[in-house]
Each structure stands twice: as structure tokens, then as C-alpha cells.
DOZA-852014 format. One record per atom (N, C-alpha, C): x negated, y, z. Coordinates in steps of 0.02 Angstrom, whole numbers, plus 50000, padded with zeros to 5 digits. Layout:
N
XYZ...
//
This chain:
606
441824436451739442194430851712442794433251670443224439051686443754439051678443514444151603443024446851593442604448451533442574445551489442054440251486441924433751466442464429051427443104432051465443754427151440444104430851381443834438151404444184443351348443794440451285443064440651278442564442451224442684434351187442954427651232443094423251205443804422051154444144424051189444524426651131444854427051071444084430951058443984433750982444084428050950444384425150902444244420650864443904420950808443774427250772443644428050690443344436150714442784437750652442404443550660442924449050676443514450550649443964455350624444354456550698444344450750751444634450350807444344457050850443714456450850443314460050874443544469150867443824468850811444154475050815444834479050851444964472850896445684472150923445614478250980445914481050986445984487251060445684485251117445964479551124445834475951211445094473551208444604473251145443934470751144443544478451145443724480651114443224486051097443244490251168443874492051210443814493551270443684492251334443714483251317443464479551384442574479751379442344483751321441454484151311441394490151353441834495051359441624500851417441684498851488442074492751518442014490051553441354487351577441194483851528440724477251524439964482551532439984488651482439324492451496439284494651591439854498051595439874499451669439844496051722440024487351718439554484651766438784480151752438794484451671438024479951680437454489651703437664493051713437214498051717437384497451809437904495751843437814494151899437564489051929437284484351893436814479151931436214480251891436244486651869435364486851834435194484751804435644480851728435304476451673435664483151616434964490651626435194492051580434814492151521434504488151500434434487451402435034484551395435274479251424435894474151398436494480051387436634487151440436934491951437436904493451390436384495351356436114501551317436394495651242436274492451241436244486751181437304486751168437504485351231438244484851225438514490251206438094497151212438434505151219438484505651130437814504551109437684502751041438304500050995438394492451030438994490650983439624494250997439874498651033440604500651052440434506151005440074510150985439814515350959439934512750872439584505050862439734502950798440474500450772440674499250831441584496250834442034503550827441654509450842442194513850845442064517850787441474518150779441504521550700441744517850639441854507450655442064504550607442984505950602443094509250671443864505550673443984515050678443694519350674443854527550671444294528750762444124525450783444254526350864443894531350900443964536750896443514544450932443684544250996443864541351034444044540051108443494535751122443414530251115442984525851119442174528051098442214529451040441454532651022441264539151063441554543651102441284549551146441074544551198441604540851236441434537551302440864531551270440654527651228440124524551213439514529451225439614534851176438954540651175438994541751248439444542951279439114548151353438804541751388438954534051386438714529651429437934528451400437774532651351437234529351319436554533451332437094542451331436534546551373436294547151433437004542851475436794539751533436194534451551436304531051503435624523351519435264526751496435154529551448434454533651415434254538351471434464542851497434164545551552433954540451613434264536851654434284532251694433694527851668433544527251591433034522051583432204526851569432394535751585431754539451569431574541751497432074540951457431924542651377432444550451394432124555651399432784561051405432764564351310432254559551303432294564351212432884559351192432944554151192433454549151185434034554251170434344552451279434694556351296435004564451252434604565751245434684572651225435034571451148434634567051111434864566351044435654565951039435774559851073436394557651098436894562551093436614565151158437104570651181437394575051133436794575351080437164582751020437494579951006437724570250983438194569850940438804570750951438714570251034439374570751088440024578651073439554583751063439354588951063440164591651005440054588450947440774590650907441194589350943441394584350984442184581350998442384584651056441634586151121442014587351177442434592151210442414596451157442914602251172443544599451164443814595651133444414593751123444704588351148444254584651172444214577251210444624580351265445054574751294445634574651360445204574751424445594577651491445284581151532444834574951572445134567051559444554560251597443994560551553443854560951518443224562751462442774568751450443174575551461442744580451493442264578951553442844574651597442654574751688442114570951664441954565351632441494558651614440864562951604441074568351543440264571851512440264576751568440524577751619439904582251673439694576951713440124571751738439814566051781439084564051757439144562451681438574560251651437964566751660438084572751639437654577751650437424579051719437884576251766437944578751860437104571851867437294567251811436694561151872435954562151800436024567651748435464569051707435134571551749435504579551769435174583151795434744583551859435044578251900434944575651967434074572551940434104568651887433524564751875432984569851872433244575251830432434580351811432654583651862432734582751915432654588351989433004595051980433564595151945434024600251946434534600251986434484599852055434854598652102435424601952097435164609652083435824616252072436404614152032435824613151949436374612251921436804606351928436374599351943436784594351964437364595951999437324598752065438134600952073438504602552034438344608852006438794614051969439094607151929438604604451904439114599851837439594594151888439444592351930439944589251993440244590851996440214597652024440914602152041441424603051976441214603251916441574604451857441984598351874441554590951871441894585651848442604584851905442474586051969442944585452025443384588751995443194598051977443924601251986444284598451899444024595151869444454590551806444784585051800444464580651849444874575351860445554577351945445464582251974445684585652014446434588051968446084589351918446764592051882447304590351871446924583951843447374575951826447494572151878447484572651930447744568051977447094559251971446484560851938446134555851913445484555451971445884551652053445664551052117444914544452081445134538252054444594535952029443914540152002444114545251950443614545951934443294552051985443284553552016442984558052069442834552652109442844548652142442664540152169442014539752125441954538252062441714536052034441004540652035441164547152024440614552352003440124552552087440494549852157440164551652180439674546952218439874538552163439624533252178439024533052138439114536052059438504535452049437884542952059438084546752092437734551952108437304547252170437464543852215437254540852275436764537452241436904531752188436604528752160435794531352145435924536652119435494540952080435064543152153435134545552176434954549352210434464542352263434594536352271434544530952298433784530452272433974527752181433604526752152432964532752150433024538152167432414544252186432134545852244432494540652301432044542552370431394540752366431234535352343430534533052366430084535852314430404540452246429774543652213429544550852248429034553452232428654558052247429264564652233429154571352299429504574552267429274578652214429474580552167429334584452120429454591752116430044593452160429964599552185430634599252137431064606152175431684608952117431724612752070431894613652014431814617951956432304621751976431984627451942432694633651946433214631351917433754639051918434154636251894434324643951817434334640651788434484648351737435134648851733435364657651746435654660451751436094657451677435784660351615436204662751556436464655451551436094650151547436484641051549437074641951594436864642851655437584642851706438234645651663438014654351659438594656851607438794654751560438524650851502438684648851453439134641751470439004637551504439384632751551440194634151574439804639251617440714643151628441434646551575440774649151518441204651051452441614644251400441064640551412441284634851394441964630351414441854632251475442274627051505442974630951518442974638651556443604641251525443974638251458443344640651397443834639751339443964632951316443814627051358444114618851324444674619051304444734614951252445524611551253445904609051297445714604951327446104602051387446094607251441445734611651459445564616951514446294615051550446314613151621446904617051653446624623851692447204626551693447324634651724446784634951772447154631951839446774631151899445854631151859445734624051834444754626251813444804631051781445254633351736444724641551709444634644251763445164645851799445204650351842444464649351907444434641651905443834643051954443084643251930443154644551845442554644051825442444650251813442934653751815442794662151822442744664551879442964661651955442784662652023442084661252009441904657751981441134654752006440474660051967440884661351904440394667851862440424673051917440954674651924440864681051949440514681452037440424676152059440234675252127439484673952127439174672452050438474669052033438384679252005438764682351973438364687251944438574694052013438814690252060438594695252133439194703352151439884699852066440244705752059440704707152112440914701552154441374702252219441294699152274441724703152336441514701352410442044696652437442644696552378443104691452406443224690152329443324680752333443834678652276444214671452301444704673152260445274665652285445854665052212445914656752208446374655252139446984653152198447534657052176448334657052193448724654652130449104648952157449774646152120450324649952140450734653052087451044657752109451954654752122451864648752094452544643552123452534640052187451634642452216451804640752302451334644252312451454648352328451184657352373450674654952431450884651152466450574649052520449734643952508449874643552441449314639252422448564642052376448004642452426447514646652400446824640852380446304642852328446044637052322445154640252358445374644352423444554648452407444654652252496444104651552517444214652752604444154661752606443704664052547443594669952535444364673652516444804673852555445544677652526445444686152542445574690952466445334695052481445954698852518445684705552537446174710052558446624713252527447494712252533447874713952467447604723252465447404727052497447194733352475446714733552419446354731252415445784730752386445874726852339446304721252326446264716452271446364717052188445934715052162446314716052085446384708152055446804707852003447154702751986447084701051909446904692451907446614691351830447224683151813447944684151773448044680451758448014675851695447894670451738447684664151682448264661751635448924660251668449494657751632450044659251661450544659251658451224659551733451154658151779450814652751794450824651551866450054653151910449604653251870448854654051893448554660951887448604662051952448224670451949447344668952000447044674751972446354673652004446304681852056446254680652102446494687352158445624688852194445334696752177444864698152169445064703552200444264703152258444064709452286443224711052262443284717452227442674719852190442114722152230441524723352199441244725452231441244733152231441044737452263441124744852240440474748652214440344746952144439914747852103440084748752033439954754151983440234752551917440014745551886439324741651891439094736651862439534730751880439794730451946440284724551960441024727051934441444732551922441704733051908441904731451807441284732451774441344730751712441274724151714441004717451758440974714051758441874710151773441924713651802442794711951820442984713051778443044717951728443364720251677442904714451602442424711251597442304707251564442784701151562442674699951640443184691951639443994694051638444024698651649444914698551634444784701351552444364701951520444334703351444444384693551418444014690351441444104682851426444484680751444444864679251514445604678751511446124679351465446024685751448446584688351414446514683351343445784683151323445724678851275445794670651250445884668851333445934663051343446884661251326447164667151346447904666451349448134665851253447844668851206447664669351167447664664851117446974663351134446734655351108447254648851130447514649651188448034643151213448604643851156448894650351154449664650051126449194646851072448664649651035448614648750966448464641250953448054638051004448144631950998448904626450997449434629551045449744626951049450224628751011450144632250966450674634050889450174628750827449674628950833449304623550781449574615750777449514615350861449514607550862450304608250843450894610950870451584611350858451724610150766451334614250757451694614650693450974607450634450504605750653449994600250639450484594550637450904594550708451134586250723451714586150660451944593150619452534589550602452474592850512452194598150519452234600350452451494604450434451104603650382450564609350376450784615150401450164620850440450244627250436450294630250374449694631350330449914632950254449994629150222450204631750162450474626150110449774627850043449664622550006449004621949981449464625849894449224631149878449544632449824449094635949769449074632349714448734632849663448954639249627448594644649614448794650849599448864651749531448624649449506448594646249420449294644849378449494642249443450074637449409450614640449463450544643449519450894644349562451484640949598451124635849605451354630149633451104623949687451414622549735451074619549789450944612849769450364610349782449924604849768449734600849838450104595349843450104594349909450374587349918450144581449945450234576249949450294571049884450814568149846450994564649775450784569649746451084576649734450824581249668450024581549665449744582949715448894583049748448714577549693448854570649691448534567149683448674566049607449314569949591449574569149509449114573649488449014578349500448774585049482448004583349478447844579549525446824577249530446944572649460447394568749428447424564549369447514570249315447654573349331447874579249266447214584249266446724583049303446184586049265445754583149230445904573449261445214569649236445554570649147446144571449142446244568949062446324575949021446464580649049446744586649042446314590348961445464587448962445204592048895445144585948834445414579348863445534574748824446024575448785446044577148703446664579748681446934572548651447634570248695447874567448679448514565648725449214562348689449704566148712449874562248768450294565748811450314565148880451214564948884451464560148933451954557848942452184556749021452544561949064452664563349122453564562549140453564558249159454074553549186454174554149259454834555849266455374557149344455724560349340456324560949399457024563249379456844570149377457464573549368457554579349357457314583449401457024587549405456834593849467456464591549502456054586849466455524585449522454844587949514454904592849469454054596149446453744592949396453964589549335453754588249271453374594449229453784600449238453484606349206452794610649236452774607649297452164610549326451514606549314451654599149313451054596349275450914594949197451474598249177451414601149089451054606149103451064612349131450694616549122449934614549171449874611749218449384610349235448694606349205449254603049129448834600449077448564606349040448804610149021448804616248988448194620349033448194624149068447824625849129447134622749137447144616949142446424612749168446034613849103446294612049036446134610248981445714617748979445494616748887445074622148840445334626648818446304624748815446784627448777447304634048837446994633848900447234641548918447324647548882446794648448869446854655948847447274655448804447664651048751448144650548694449034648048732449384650248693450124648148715450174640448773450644642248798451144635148822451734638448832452094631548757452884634648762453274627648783453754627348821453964623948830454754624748786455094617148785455594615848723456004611548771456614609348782457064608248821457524603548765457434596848724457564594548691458254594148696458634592348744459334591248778459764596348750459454605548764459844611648767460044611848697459684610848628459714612748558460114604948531460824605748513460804601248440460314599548392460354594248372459814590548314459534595048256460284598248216459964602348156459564608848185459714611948226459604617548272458794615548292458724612048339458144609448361457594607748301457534604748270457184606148193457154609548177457534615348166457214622448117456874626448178457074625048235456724630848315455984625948307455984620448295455284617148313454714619448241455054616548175454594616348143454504621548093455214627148100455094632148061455614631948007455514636647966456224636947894455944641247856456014642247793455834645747746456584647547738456464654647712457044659947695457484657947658457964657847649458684653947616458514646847621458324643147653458414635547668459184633647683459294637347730460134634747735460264642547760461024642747762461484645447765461314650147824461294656047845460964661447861460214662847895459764659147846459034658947853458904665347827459014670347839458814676747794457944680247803457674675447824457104677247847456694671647868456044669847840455564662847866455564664947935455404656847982455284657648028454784651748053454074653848094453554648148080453704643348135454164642648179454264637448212454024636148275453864633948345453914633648402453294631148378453094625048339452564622248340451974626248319452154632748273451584634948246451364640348295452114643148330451934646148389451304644848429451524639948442451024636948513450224633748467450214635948400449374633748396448824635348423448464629448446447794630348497448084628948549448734628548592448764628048652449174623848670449774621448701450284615848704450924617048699451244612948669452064611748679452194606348707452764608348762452924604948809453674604648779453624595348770454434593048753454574591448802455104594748816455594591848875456084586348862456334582748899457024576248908456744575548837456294572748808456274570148740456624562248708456774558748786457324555548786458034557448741458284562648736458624565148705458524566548635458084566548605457914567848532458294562948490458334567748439458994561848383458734557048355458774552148311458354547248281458284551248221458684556548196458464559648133458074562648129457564567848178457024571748181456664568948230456564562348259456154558048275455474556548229455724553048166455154551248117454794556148097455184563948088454674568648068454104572248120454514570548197453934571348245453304567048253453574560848235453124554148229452404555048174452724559348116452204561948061452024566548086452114570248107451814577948157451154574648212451354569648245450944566548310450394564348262450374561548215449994556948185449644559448133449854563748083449254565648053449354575548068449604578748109449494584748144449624591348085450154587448048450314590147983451224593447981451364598747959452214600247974452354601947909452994602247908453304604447809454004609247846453924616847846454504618447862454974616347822455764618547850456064618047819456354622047751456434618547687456454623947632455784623447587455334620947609454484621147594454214616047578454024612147517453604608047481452984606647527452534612447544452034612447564451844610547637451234607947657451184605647727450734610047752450764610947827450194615647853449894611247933449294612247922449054606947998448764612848033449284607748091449204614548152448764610148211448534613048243447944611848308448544613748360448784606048396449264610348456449444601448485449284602148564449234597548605450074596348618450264590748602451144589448641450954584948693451444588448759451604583248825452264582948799452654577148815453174574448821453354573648894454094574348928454174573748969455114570248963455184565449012455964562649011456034557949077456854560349110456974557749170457314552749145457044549449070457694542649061457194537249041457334532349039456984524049046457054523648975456234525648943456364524748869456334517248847455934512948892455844507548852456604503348854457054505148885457864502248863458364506548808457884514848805458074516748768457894513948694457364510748686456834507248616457604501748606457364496848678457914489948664458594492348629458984497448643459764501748646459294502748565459244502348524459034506948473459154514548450458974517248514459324524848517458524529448527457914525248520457354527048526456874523748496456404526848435455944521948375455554519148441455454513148416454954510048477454274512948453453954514748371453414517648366453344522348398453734529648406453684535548424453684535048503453854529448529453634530148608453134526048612452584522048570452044519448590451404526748554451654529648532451414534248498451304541348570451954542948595451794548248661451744544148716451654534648713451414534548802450824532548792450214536848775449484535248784449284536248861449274544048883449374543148961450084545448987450184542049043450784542149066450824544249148450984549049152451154552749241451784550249264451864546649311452724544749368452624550649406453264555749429453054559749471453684555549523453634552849579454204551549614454794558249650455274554849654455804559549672455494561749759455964568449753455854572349818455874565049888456264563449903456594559549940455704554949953455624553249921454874547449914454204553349941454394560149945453684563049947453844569950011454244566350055454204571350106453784574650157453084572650135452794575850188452664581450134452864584650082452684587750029453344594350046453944593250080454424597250097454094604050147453784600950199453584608950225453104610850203452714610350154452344616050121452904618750076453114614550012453844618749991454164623449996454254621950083454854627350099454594631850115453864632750138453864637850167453374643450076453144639150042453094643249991453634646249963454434643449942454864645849937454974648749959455174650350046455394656950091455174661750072454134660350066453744666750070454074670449972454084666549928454384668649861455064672949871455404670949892456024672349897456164678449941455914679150007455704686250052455424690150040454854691349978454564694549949455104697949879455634692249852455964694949796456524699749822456884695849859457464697949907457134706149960456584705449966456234711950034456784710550087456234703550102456564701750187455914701850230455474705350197455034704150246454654696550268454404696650315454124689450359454604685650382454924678150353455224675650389455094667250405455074667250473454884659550491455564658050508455134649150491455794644750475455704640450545456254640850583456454638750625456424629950647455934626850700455774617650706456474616750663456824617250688457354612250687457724612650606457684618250599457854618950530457374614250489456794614950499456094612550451456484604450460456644601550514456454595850524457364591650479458014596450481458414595650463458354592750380458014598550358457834596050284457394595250284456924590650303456494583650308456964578250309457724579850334457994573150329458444572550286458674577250222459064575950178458704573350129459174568050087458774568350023458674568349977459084574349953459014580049892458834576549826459524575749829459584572549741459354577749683459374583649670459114588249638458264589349662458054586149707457314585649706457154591449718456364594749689456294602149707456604608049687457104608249638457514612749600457934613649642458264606949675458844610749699458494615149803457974611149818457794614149866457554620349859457374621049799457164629149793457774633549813458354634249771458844636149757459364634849840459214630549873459564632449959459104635049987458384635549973457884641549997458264648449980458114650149919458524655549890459114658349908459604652249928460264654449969460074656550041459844651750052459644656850136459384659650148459024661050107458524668550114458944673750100459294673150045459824679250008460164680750094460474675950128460734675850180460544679650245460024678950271459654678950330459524685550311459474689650402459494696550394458554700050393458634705150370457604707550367457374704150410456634702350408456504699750479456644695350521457124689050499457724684650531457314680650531457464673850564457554667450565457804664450522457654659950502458074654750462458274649050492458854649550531459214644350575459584639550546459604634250570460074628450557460734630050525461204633150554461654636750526461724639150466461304641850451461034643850359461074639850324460964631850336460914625250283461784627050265461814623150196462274622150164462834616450220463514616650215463824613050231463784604750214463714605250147463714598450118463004593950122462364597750136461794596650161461714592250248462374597050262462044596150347462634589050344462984589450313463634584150326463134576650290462944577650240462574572150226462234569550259461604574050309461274570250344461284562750358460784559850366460874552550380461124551050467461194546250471461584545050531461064538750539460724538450604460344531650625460724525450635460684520250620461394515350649460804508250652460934505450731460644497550730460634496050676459904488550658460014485750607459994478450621460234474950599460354466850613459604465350612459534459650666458944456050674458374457950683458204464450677457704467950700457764471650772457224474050804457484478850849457434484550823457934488850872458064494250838458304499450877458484504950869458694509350910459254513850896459614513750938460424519550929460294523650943460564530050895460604536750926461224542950930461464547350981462034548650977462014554950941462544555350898462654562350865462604568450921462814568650965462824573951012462134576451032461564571551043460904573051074460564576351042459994580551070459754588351042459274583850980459284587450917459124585250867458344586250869457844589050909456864587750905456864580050977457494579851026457204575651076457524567951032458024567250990458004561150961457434557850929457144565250878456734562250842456044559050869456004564650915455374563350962455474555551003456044553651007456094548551048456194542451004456324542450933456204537750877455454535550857455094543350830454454543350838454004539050889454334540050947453784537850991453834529850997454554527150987454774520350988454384516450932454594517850878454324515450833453594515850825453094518650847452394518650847452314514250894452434513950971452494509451003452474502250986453094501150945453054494950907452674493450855452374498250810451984495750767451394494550813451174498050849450304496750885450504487950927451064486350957451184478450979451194475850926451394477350876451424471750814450834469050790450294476250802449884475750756449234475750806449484474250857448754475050921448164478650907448584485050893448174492150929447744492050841447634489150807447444492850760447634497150699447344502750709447654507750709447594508150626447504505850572447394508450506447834502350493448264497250511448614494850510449204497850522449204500050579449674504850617450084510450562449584512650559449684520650496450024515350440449894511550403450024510750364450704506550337450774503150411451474501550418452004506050432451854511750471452314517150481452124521850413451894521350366451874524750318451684532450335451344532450352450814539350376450074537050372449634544050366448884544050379448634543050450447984541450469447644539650511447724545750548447704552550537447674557650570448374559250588448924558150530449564560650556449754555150618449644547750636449694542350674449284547250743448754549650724448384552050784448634557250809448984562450781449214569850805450054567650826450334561650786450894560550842450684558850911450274553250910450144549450967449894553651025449474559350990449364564151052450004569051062450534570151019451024575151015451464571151062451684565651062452084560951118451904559151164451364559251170450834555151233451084547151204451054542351172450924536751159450214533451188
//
């Protein structure tokens, strides 16, 4: 009934996607496979499977699949089953330790069916010592209600006799299950008691917590003379008495070789996910251009190839230092016109008369110490591009003759009757608002309908911060390499400090406090908080209530990763009530991706 009231509900198809529906169907499968209506199971497992691949819910779609290789076995299709199972197969290494425990439960009542009694335990025993881990007393309840079940349902057939059990499956089981993601200590540790007790290498084994001495998980406690010792983590040691044979002894020396690897693989996982939840590990950098391509630029830069062999002129707009010159040359680059010049021109730096004879050239005595022709920036760069910079700045007097340059691809140095047509692509680039510059009559309105055919916005730093820790850490690695500082990592808190300024000089000036603190920091150093600029760290923003919303205070004094972490977690909180649990709603109100929403939510426990 109280089902029934959920699924009513729904008002509209889209309802159906709501959290509380799509999970009250794992419910709803689990008591229809306990009163034995399982097609209706198998049919419901189906839709949670279609709800979770519609709504990208990977929690939901493993536990749909494992209930499905469940009814499929339970209903005698094990090719079914089996299919199933591979799809299970990507996620479950990484799946949380109630969802591991689920896929041996599910494997504990397969195996039971094809008369694998052996292994049926073994996968029991996995599921106990996992939900054992977790304090998850239900689901060990659960695994051993439907093992009864199972086993119920096989008294009155014929026996069929027991299948072996193969060795190399067992091992591969145990390798497996050491190396999970979720693994706690304690199960590696007893899945390596159990190898080594199946391959006959010792006469005593026992798993010891070494924060309560008194606590052993194994009746076999060996003799401290004799013992040798395999630790799992700080607190989990595996205490082994060998056998006295070289073959059991390399076998000892195998599993403390995987151990060791297991210790390994953990840090390394747990430096991935650390540094996943908050900043890329590498930074994505285009070697071409030598420059990181990564979030807004990523997607400027994917536009700058569709147009890039299209010769026609290009107009890249945003403030100052925000990487205008990198998607000038990235036009340059993509294009036909590599192999030939890209010069860039800085309209702002040159006076008017100055800027004209550097662009289009001079013939010898034109003016007053021309003692020598000179063919001009433009003839320079033929075949390949000139990049005008702040062209906002251009005078209205050598405006019109650029305007004849754009348009029929023709120049007249200065001093010179004659015209010469040059082959040479112009980007334009300016951090100023031309079309008020047109209105102001300080800009031909032709000559800017003339360079905005395509037009690039690059937004300021401040708008594109998930783009800061690749940045920085390409800068460090630039700058440690110029400076010979060696390898230097940049410190959470530092990373996360400048994530929160917001750098009116954009990427120029972040380069350049890279540069200072690198110059700073000793060979081999850290780059600590301390290193930021004074006027950087003083700016910081300060959190402050906001009227009429809820909201949250935070005190200057409190450690600067547990605020954020505790903002983070608030605010997701509230978007998933706002938005009842759907999650591409979710992301999109907190202004993050589906995956970055997912690697907090597992990084906080949300």
C-alpha cells in the first residue's frame, strides 16, 4: 500500500524521475521476488534500469542489474543472468561497500542454484565480512534470508550432486576483492587469510587490530616465535605462521608482495579522488600553442578550429589578460597558414603616424629619417596572420586605409604611388565595447562591420574558475623549470585560496604571482599559503548572510578546507531539496557538471 501511494504520486511522466520513485522500485522489486511474482520483478528491474540510465543514476542501475541477475537465475535463464552480470562488471569495483555486499549476496544464491555449494559460501562469507565492515546488520539479515529461501526452494528437486570448486576462480576472487575500492582493511586482510589457507601455505593465521591488541579475528593465533607479519594499513596487520617449506614460504612472500601493493594502490587512489573532487590532476595543454585548453578556452578553442581554414577575419573580444593572443594564434595554428609568420601588433603601444609606417611600410625618404624602404608588418606576415591587438585603439586616420587593406587585400606604402596585394589573414582583438565606440564616433561603424564576421567572447578569469587549477599548476611546472626549482607541488589550501580571488588582471596577472612564488619558494619547496601576495590574501572574499534567502555564516578564524567543505556540503544539500533529488537539475543550479556534483557528493558524504 504504502508503495502504491508513492507510484500515485507521480503526477506527470517527468515525476517519475523524482529520487523517491525510482528508489521505492528497488523496494517494490524486492517484495515482489519475495512472494514469487517474479516476471512482474524482472519487468520492474527493467524499468529502474531504464529510469537510471534516463536520469545517469549509477547507484540505482548496478542495484537494478544485480536484482535482475538475481530473478534471471531464480527464474533458470543463467545465460540471462550471466549477460547481466558483465554489465554489472565496469562499476563494481568502485561501487560502495552495501553494493559490493549485494553482488556477492546475489552471486552467494546463483551459485547455490547450479550446486556450487563451496563457492556459494565463499561468496557469503565475502558478503558478511562487507557489510560487517559497515556496521550494515540488515544486510547480512538479508543475505541469510534469501540463502534459506533458495535453498527451500531446492529441497524437493533431485540432488544433482556438488560441483567442484576451482582453485584459480577462488584466487582470482580473492585478488579481486583485496584490490576493491571500497575494500576495508580488515576484508583484504581476510581475503588473504583465506588464499593462503586454500593454497595450504600456513599452520596458523589470524587478522589483529592493532588499536585493540586484544582483538583477533581467527581461532588459529599463531605462535609469536614463529610468526611473520603482513601489514594492510596502520591499524590492520595479518599475523602468520608458515609452513616450513620453500613453496609456502614464496607463497607468503607473494601475498605480502600484494599487500604492499594494495598500500600503494590506496594512497594512489586516495590522492586521485583528493585532488578529482577539487582540481584536475593534469592540466590539458596544447603543445602547439603551449597553452592550457581547459574548460571556456576548451570550448573557444573547439570554435577556433571549425572556422580556423575559413579565411576570413576574426574578432576576439575580453578584458585584458585573459588569453586573446592564444586564440589568435590558435587561428593561425589550426589553419593552412602555419608554416608562414604570425606577428602580432599591439595597436595601443605605437602612436598613429608610427603605427602606419610599422604596419604598411615606407619607401626611402618618405619622411624625415626614412633612410631606407621598409616593407611593413603586413608584408611581413604574407601567407600567414597578423594579429591586431586593442584595435579599439586605432586612430580614425589610418582606420580607412585598413578598411581598403580588409577589402580589396591591396597596400600603398608610404612614399609609393604603387599598390601591392598581399595574401595575409587579420584577427582583430579589443577589451573595449566597440559598438559604443561606432555610437562615440571614435570608431567607422564600416570598419567594425567589416572585422566582426566571426566573433570570439573569451570571459574574464573570475567567470572560468574551474580553468585556475590547471593554470596554476602549468605555470608552477613553467616557472620551476625556468627558475631550476625542481618539482614543486602546490599546496590544498593554497590551490583553493586562489580559486577564491578574483583576479582582475585575469590570466596575466596569475601567471606573474605564479612567477613570484616560485622565484620565492626554496628547490624542492612547497608552495604555501604564505607565498600569496598580501593584497591577494587581504582581498579574499568574506562569506556574509544574505537577506531572505537561507544562508550560511562563516567565521574568519575557522580552518580554511573545513569551511569550504562545510559550504559545499550545505549548499548541495539544498539544491537536491529544492530540486527533489534530480540531479541534472541539481548540477546545474549549483553551476557544476554531473560528475563534478557526483565526486563532491561522494567527497562529503552528501
Amino acid at each position: 500500500m504504502l508503495l502504491d501511494s508513492v507510484a500515485q504520486s507521480m503526477r506527470t511522466p517527468d515525476d517519475r524521475t523524482l529520487y523517491v520513485y525510482r528508489h521505492a522500485l528497488l523496494t517494490r522489486i524486492d517484495l515482489l521476488i519475495r512472494q514469487d511474482k517474479l516476471a512482474d520483478a524482472l519487468a520492474r528491474a527493467d524499468e529502474a534500469i531504464s529510469l537510471a540510465h534516463h536520469c545517469g543514476d549509477q547507484l540505482l542501475m548496478t542495484l537494478a542489474q544485480l536484482a535482475r541477475v538475481d530473478i534471471l537465475s531464480a527464474l533458470g535463464d543463467p545465460r540471462g543472468a550471466a549477460l547481466t552480470l558483465g554489465d554489472v562488471a565496469a562499476h563494481i569495483q568502485s561501487a560502495p561497500p552495501s553494493v559490493r555486499g549485494e553482488y556477492h549476496r546475489v552471486l552467494a544464491c546463483a551459485s547455490l542454484r547450479e550446486g556450487r555449494a563451496a563457492e556459494a559460501d565463499r561468496h557469503a562469507q565475502r558478503a558478511i565480512q562487507t557489510f560487517d565492515a559497515t556496521g550494515n546488520r540488515l544486510g547480512v539479515e538479508n543475505l541469510r534470508r534469501s540463502l534459506a529461501r533458495v535453498r527451500q526452494q531446492l529441497a524437493p528437486a533431485a540432488d544433482s550432486g556438488t560441483r567442484p570448486v576451482c582453485a584459480a576462480a577462488a584466487t582470482l576472487h580473492n585478488i579481486a576483492e583485496v584490490f576493491a575500492v571500497s575494500a576495508d582493511a580488515r576484508v583484504e586482510a581476510a581475503e588473504l587469510s583465506d588464499a593462503l589457507k586454500t593454497a595450504n601455505a600456513v599452520t596458523g593465521v589470524a587478522v589483529a587490530d592493532l588499536a585493540a591488541p586484544d582483538t583477533w579475528d581467527a581461532t588459529e593465533r599463531p605462535e609469536p616465535a614463529a610468526a611473520s607479519t603482513v601489514r594492510l594499513d596502520d591499524r590492520i596487520q595479518l599475523t602468520i605462521e608458515p609452513r616450513a617449506d620453500i613453496t609456502s614460504i614464496a607463497t607468503i612472500n607473494a601475498a605480502k608482495a600484494i599487500a604492499a601493493a594494495v598500500r600503494d594502490v590506496r594512497a594512489a587512489r586516495a590522492y586521485a579522488e583528493q585532488q578529482a573532487a577539487v582540481w584536475p590532476a593534469e592540466p590539458d595543454i596544447d603543445t602547439d600553442l603551449d597553452a592550457v585548453l581547459v574548460g571556456h578556452m576548451h570550448e573557444q578553442a573547439t570554435l577556433v578550429k571549425r572556422v580556423a581554414r575559413a579565411t576570413v577575419t576574426v574578432l576576439v573580444l575580453g578584458d585584458s589578460g585573459t588569453g586573446k593572443e592564444i586564440l589568435a594564434r590558435a587561428l593561425h595554428v589550426y589553419s593552412g597558414r602555419a608554416p608562414k609568420p604570425f606577428i602580432p601588433v599591439n595597436c595601443a603601444a605605437l602612436p598613429g603616424h608610427l603605427l602606419e609606417s610599422t604596419l604598411f611600410g615606407y619607401r626611402r625618404g618618405a619622411f624625415t629619417g626614412a633612410d631606407h624602404d621598409n616593407p611593413g608588418l603586413i608584408r611581413a606576415a604574407a601567407g600567414g596572420t597578423l594579429f591586431l591587438d586593442e584595435i579599439g585603439e586605432l586612430g580614425l586616420d589610418l582606420q580607412p586605409k585598413l578598411l581598403r587593406f580588409l577589402e580589396s587585400g591591396e597596400i600603398a606604402p608610404l612614399g609609393d604611388v604603387t599598390t601591392t596585394k598581399v595574401n595575409v589573414r587579420i584577427v582583430c582583438a579589443t577589451n573595449r565595447h566597440l559598438p559604443t565606440l561606432v555610437q562615440q564616433g571614435t570608431f567607422r561603424e564600416d570598419l567594425f562591420y567589416r572585422i566582426n564576421i566571426i566573433r570570439l567572447a573569451l570571459k574574464p578569469l573570475r567567470e572560468r574558475r574551474d580553468e585556475i587549477p590547471s593554470l596554476v599548476t602549468h605555470f608552477v611546472a613553467a616557472a620551476a623549470a625556468e627558475f631550476h626549482k625542481g618539482y614543486l607541488p602546490v599546496a590544498e589550501e593554497t590551490m583553493e585560496r586562489l580559486l577564491l580571488y578574483r583576479w582582475p588582471g585575469n590570466i596575466r596577472q596569475l601567471q606573474n604571482e605564479i612567477r613570484r612564488m616560485v622565484a620565492l619558494v626554496d628547490h624542492g619547496g612547497t608552495l604555501e599559503p604564505d607565498l600569496i601576495s598580501d593584497e591577494i590574501l587581504e582581498a579574499l572574499p568574506l562569506i556574509r548572510p544574505a537577506s531572505k534567502r537561507a544562508a550560511i555564516a562563516v567565521s574568519l578564524e575557522e580552518n580554511l578546507p573545513s569551511a569550504v567543505a562545510r559550504i559545499e556540503s550545505e549548499m548541495i544539500k539544498a539544491a537536491l531539496r529544492e530540486h527533489h533529488g534530480r540531479v541534472d537539475a541539481v548540477a546545474k543550479a549549483l553551476g557544476i557538471s554531473r560528475k563534478g556534483l557526483y565526486l563532491k557528493r561522494q567527497r562529503l558524504g552528501v
